[in-house]
Every structure is written in structure tokens, then in C-alpha cells.
C-alpha positions in Angstrom: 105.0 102.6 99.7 106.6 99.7 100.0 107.5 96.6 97.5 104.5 94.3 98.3 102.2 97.8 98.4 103.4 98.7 94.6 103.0 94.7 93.5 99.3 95.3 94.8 98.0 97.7 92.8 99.6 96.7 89.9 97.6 93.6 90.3 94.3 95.2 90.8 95.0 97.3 87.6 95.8 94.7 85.5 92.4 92.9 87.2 90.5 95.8 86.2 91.8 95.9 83.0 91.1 92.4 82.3 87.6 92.4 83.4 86.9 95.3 81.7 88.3 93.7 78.3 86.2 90.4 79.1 82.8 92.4 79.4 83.0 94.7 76.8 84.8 92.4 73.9 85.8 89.6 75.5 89.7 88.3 74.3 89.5 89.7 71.0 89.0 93.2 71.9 91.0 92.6 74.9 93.9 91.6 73.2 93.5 94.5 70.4 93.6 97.3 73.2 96.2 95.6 74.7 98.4 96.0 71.7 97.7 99.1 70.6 98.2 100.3 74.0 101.4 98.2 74.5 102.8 99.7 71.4 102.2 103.5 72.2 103.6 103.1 75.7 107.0 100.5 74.3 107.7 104.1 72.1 107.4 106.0 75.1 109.4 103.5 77.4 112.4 103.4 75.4 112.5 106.9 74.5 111.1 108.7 77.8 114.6 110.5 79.2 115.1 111.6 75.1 111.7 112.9 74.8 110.7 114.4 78.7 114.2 116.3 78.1 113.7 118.0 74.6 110.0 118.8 75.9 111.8 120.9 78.9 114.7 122.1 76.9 116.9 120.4 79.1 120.3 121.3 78.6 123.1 119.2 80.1 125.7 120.1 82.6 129.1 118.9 83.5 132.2 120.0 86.0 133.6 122.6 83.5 130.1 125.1 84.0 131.2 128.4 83.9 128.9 129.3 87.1 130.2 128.0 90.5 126.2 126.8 91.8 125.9 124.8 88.4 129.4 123.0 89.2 128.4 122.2 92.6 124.9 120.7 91.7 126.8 118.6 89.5 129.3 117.9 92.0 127.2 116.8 94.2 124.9 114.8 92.2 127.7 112.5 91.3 128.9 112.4 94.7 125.6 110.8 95.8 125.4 108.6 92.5 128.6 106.8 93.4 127.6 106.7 97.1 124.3 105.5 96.3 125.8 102.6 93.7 124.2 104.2 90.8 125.8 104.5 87.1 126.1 108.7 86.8 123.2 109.9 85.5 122.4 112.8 82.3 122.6 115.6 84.9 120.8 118.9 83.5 119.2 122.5 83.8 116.0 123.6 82.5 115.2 126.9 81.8 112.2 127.2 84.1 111.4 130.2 86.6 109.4 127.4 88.8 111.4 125.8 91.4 111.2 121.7 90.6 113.2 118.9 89.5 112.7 115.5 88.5 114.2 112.5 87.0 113.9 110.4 84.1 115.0 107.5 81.8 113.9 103.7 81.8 116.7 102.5 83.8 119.6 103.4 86.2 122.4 102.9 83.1 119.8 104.9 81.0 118.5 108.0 83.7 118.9 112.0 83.7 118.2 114.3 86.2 116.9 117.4 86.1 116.8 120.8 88.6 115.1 124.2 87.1 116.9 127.1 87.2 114.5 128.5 89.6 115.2 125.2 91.8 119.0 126.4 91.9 118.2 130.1 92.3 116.0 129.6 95.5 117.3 126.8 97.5 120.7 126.3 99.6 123.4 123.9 98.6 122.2 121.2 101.4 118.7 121.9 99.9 119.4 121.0 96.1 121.7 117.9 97.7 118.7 116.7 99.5 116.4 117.2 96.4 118.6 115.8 94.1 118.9 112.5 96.4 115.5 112.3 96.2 115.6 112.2 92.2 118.0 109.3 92.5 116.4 107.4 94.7 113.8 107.3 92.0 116.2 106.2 89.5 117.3 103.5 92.2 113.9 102.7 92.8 113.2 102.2 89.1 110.2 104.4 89.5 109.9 105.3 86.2 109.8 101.4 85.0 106.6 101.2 87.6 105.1 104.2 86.3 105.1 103.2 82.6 104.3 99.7 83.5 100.9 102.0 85.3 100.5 104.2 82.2 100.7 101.0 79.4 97.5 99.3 81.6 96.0 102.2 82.1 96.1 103.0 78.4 94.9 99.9 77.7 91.7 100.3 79.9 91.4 103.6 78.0 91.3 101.9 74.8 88.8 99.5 75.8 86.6 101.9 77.0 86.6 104.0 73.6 86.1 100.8 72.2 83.2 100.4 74.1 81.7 103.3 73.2 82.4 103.1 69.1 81.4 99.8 68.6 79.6 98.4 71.9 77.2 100.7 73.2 74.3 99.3 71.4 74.5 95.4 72.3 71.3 95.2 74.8 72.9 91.8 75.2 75.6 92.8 77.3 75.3 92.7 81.1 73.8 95.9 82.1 73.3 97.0 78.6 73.9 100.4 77.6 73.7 101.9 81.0 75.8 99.5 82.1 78.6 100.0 79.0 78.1 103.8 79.9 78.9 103.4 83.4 82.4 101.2 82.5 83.1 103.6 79.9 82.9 106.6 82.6 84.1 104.4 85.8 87.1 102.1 84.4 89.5 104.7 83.3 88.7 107.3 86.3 89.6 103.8 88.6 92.5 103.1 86.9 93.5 106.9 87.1 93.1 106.7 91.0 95.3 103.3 90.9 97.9 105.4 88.7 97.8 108.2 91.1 98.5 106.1 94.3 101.3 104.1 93.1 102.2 108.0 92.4 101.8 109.0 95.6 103.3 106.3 97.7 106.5 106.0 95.4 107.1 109.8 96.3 107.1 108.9 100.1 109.5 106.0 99.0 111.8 108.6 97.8 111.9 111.0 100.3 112.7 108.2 102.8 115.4 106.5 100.3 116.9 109.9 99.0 117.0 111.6 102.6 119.5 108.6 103.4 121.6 109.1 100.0 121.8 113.2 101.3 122.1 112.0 104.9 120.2 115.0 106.5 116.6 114.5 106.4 115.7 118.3 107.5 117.5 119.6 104.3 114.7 117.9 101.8 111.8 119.0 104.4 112.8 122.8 103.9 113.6 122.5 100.4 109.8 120.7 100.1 108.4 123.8 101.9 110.2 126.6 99.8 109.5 124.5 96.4 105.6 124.0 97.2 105.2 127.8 98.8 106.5 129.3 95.2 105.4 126.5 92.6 102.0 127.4 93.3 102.4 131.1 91.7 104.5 130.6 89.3 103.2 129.3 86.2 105.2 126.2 84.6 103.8 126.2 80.8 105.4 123.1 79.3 103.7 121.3 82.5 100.8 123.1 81.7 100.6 122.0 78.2 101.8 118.4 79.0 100.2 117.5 82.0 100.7 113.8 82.2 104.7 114.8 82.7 103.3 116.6 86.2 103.9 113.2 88.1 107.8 113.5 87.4 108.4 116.2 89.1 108.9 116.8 92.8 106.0 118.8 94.0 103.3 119.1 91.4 104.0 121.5 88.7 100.5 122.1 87.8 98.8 123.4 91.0 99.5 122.9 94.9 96.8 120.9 96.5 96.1 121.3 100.1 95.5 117.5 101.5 95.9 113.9 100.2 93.1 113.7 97.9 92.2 110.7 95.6 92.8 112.9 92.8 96.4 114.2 93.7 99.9 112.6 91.8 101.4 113.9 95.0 101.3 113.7 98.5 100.5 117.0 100.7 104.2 118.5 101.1 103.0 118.9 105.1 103.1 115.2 105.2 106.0 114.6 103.6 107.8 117.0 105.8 106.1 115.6 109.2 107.5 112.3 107.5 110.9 113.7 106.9 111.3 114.7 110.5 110.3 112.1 112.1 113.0 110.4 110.1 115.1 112.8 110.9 114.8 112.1 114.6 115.4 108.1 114.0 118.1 108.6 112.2 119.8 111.1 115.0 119.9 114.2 112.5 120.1 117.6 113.9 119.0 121.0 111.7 121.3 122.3 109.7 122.8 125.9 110.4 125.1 126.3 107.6 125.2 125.5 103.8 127.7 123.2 102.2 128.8 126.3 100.4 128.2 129.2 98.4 124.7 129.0 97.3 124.5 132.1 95.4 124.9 132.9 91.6 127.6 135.2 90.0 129.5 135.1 92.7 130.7 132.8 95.8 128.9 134.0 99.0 130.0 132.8 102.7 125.9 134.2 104.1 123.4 131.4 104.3 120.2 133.1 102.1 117.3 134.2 103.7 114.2 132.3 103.0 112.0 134.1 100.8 108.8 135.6 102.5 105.7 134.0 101.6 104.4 136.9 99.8 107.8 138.1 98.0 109.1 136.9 94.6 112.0 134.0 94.4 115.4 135.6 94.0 116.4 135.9 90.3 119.7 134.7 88.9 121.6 135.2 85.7 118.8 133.1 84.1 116.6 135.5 83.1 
């Protein structure tokens, strides 16, 4: 999703929310939801990377790793930082059978990324590259500024519909009266949900584009997309599950695969994202990768490129647990 795209539902968000606030309080209760609102999300906005880490257990990562995959993700990672003009980031492991990564942090001087052990486990070295780009190019992006600008009007509209129903569901003087203050109550949030989602959506399609250029090879992030969506669907992410408002950071959805581009989806279908990939892959001259950038394997170095998993069969299992 492009600039202009982003700009535009920001716009009809922050419509919705104003119309809503006019109706059901007018610039009083507008301006009380608003702060409220404001205030939960400025916590959240300053502290995202500290608190999105801790929640994951998150445990940082340098050169000096004692296992030869963990030095290489990092490796990499700042590779692509510096190529891609970008401060280095937190770079960090979560203990996580569930293959997925995302990134975090208000700003590009203030960011973390983040792989799961599972992520590293599964997937080839040109594979984590290419998912890792895509992380940074959310942090180039400044996806994470967009999406708590999303979450602080969203909130807000939130607010004013449990304002609503405390205090204004009575007023017969209101347009539409109580069925109509029902139907704002129900209808405002779930459309500024779907607003939320899309900007979700189309920022993910951003990144793919932006990070298969950081990574340079397009097919890399396509196959990396189809192992990650194939095994996050059976294997349970409990920390996602128990937080699922943090299910929009991560790569493919944490939560539960969902078949198509649905209005309810924080991401797009992985089989459009891969069709997307390739075609990019063609424009930008890219051929398939045979061979990995290097030993992908933990405990020890291994010159074989892995096998991908059968549908059906279990990820491979590292020192990890």
C-alpha cells in the first residue's frame, strides 16, 4: 500500500471518529475519549519495543552467540541495516516453537527485531535474510508509528462508543434514538477495526516489496512465507494467543492461518504475497535460489541445503527445546 493509500484511511478513521464523537456527545465527549485514549496509546508508543519484548521473552543476540545460525542471523541482519541506511536495530530470539518474526520500537533509532527459535530452526540462511529484510523494511517504513497512530483513533472510537452506551443510550433526543446509539455502538468500532486491519494488510505488501529489495532475492521471502504459514497454523503460539492485539506484528499471523483476503484478516493470504513476490522477482531479473548462503543447521555447520519439511511432518527441532 502505498503513501497516499495509508494517508487515506487514516483520514477516514479519524472522519469516523469525529462524527461518531459529534453524535453521541458532541466536543465535550469527543475531546474526553480523545484523551483518555491519547494517553493509554502515548504509554504504549513510547514503551512498545520494551514492552512487546518482555511479553515474548525476547532475549537479545549479538556476534559473540555461542551457536553458528544465531551469529549468522545477526550477521546478516546488520549487513542489511547498513545497506538499507538504517541505525542497527535490538536484534533478538524468542523462545517460541512457531516459526515467525516481527519487529518493533517507535522509530528506526528506537527498533528491535525479532526471529523465533522455530523461525531459525526451519528456514535456510537466504530464507531468515529475506524475512529479516522484511522486518526492516517495517522499521524503514515506520510501520509501527502508522499502526499506533491506527490503534490511538481506534481506541478513541472505542471510548466513545462505551460512552455511548453508559451514559447515552437513553436520550430519545438523539438522531436515531436508542436504536440508532445501539447501532453506532455495535458499527463504529467493528469499522474502525476493518480500517485498522487494512492499513494492516497493505503495509505487509509494502514490506515484502521494500524488504525483498534490502535481501535482493525475491524467491527467498516467497518460500520462507510458504514454510512459515504451512507450520504456524499447528503450532500453537500462547503469548499470541493470550495477547492477540500483538498478532498484527508478526509476519504471518500468529493466531490462525486464514485461507483468502478477508475483511477481517491483519494479514494478507500468504498465496498472494508469494504470487506478488514472484512477479517481483521476474522484474527485478532474479533467478531461484539453489544453494544457501551457508550452514543453516544448528550444533553444527552443515554444507547440505535442508529438505523442506513435508506438509504433514513436524518442524525440525534444535537445541531449543
Amino acid at each position: 500500500m502505498n503513501h497516499f493509500k495509508t494517508f487515506t484511511l487514516l483520514a477516514a478513521l479519524t472522519a469516523l471518529f469525529v462524527g461518531l464523537g459529534y453524535l453521541l456527545g458532541g466536543p465535550t465527549g469527543m475531546l474526553i475519549a480523545l484523551v483518555l485514549a491519547g494517553g493509554m496509546n502515548l504509554v504504549s508508543y513510547w514503551n512498545a519495543d520494551k514492552i512487546v519484548l518482555k511479553m515474548y521473552r525476547a532475549q537479545p543476540v549479538d556476534e559473540q552467540h555461542s551457536n553458528a545460525v544465531v551469529r549468522a542471523y545477526v550477521a546478516d541482519v546488520v549487513q542489511m541495516a547498513r545497506d538499507a541506511g538504517l541505525p542497527r536495530p535490538v536484534i533478538a530470539i524468542i523462545p517460541n516453537d512457531q516459526p515467525n518474526a516481527f519487529a518493533t520500537g517507535r522509530n528506526p533509532e528506537n527498533a528491535a527485531v525479532c526471529a523465533t527459535t522455530g523461525l531459525l530452526d526451519m528456514l535456510t540462511r537466504a530464507e531468515i535474510r529475506g524475512v529479516m529484510a522484511h522486518e526492516l523494511a517495517h522499521v524503514k517504513n515506520r510501520d509501527t508509528l502508522i499502526m499506533t497512530v491506527t490503534a490511538t483513533v481506534a481506541g478513541a472510537i472505542a471510548a466513545l462508543a462505551n460512552f455511548a452506551m453508559f451514559f447515552g443510550g437513553g436520550d430519545r433526543e438523539r438522531p436515531g434514538g436508542i436504536i440508532g446509539t445501539l447501532a453506532l455502538m455495535i458499527l463504529a468500532p467493528m469499522a474502525a477495526g476493518l480500517v485498522q486491519m487494512a492499513i494492516s494488510r497493505g503495509r505487509e505488501y509494502e514490506a515484502d516489496r521494500v524488504g525483498a529489495e534490502i535481501a535482493g532475492d525475491p524467491q527467498a521471502l516467497a518460500s520462507a512465507l510458504q514454510k512459515i504459514d504451512g507450520h504456524a497454523r499447528r503450532i500453537v503460539n500462547l503469548t499470541a494467543e493470550r495477547n492477540p492485539a500483538s498478532g498484527q506484528l508478526f509476519i504471518i499471523n500468529p493466531l490462525a492461518g486464514r485461507g483468502a483476503d478477508n475483511l477481517f484478516s491483519t494479514h494478507p493470504a500468504t498465496g498472494n504475497r508469494v504470487k506478488a513476490l514472484m512477479a517481483l522477482g521476474v522484474t527485478m531479473g532474479s533467478t531461484p535460489r539453489t544453494e544457501p548462503l551457508a550452514a543453516v543447521s544448528f550444533g553444527a555447520v552443515s554444507t547440505s541445503v535442508p529438505s523442506t519439511p513435508a506438509p504433514d511432518a513436524p518442524p525440525p527441532r534444535g537445541p531449543w527445546g
